[in-house]
C-alpha positions, 0 to 999 in steps of 0.5 A: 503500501498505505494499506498494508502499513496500516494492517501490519501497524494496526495488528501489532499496536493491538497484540495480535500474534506474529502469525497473524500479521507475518506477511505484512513486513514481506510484502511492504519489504517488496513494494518498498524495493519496487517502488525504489527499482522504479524510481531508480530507473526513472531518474527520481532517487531525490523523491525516495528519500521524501518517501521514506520520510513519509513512510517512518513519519507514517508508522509513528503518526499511527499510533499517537492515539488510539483513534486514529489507528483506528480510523486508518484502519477502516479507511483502508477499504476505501483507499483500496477500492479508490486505487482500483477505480484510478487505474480503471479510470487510467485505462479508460482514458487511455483504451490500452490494456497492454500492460494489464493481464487479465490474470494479475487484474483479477488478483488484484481486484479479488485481494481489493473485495 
């Protein structure tokens, strides 16, 4: 979610054309309801309301200088890669696959490369 506020932030601090960056708001759209599907029925509602502090107080941060959208952007890869490194090391640990399809792991790590 980090990744994609920052690219959809990132494009239109800059100018880009709406084409360009159209998908962003429906993907942040998706993880958002997800992520509230899932706190939801993990009994953790207080937290959404932490989450969407951080969510507008992000959004706002970004652009307060020129630098520092600057430095969110590139750092994306690396926050990228370091959650796909966590969830390898979470199965690892674990030696269960059952919740990943080889399908859905491949796209994620092809959309992370």
């Amino acid at each position: 979610l980090f990744s994609f506020l920052v690219f959809l932030r990132y494009q239109i601090y800059y100018g880009y054309p709406l084409q360009t960056y159209l998908e962003y708001p429906i993907i942040i759209a998706q993880d958002v309801i997800l992520l509230l599907v899932i706190l939801r029925f993990s009994g953790n509602m207080k937290r959404a309301l932490l989450y969407a502090v951080t969510f507008w107080g992000g959004w706002y941060i970004l652009t307060l200088r020129k630098w520092i959208i600057d430095l969110a952007m590139n750092l994306c890869t690396l926050i990228s890669a370091a959650s796909k490194l966590a969830q390898l090391r979470c199965l690892w640990q674990t030696k269960d696959s059952g919740q990943v399809s080889a399908l859905t792991w491949s796209m994620a790590a092809y959309t992370c490369a």
